[in-house]
N, C-alpha and C positions, 0 to 999 in steps of 0.2 A: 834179444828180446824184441819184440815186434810191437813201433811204435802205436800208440789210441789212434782211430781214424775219428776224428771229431771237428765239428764243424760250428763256430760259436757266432751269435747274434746277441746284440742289447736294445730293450726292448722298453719305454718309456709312454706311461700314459698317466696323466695328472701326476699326484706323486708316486707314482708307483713303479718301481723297476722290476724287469725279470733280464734274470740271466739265460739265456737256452742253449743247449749242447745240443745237438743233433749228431747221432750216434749212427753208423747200420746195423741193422736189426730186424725186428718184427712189428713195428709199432706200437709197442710198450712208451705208458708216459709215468713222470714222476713229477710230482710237484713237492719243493722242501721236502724231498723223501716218503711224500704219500703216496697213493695213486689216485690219480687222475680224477677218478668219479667219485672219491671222497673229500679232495679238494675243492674241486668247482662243483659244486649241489644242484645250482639249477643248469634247465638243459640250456638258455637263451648263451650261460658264460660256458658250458662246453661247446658250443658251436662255435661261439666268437672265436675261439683259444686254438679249438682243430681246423679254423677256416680256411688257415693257407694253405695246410699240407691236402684239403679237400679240393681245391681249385688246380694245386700243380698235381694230386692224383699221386700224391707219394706217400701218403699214410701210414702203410705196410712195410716201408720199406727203410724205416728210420726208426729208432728211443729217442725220445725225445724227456731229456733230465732237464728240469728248471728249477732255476731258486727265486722265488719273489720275495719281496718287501716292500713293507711301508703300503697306503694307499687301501680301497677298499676292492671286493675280493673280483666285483665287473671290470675296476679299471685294471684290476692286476692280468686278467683276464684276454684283455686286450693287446695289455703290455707284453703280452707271450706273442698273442698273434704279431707282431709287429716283430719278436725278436726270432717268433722261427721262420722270417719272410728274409732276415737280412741273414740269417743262419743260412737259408738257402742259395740266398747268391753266392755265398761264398764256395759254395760247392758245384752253381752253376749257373756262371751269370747269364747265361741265356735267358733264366730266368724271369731275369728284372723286367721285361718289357710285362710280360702277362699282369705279374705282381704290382707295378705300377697300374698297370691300366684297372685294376682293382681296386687300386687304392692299399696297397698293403705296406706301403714303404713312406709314407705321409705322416711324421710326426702330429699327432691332434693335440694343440696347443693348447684347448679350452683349459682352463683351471678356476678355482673358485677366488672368485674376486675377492680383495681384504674388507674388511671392516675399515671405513672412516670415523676420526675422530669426530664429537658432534653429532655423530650419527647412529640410529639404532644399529642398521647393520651395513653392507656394501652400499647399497642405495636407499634404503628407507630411513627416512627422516623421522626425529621423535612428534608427536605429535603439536601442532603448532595451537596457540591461546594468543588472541589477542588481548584479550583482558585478564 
């Protein structure tokens, strides 16, 4: 039996993780078992999600199967594009240099800051009374 050729990337933005497979193929995508355009709805989050396989011009030429979780559906969005840019080195790190000079390999650290105690919320203060 002739082993899967697949190629795996983890892919993290705020809380949100995706797993991504990059398979050979035809450019068929899945998300949690859906497709593609019924999972990301608007175009702004299919762009972000197909933006690496559009810059390395390999679109066509991979399936690309993804499980996301947690987090909302732009950061999940994101969390793809990141995990099919490290999916891709793995297949050829020559890669890395274009994907870097993109920015596609840069964990985006922003998250939402906590609530403090004392405090309405991260940083606003409940309203002050001097009398």
């Amino acid at each position: 039996m002739a082993d899967l050729v697949q190629y795996y990337g983890t892919g993290r933005r705020k809380s949100a993780i995706a797993r991504v497979f990059l398979r050979p193929g035809t450019g068929e995508w899945k998300v949690n078992g859906k497709p593609f355009d019924e999972y990301f709805v608007t175009e702004q989050q299919r762009a972000a999600a197909k933006r690496t396989l559009a810059i390395t011009e390999l679109a066509s030429s991979f399936d690309v199967i993804t499980t996301v979780s947690s987090g909302g559906v732009s950061a999940q969005a994101d969390a793809v594009k990141m995990g099919v840019a490290r999916a891709l080195i793995q297949f050829n790190p020559e890669l890395r240099k274009a994907l870097k000079a993109e920015g596609l390999l840069t964990r985006d650290a922003r998250v939402k800051e906590r609530k403090k105690y004392g405090q309405k919320g991260a940083r606003k203060r409940f309203q002050f009374s001097k009398r």
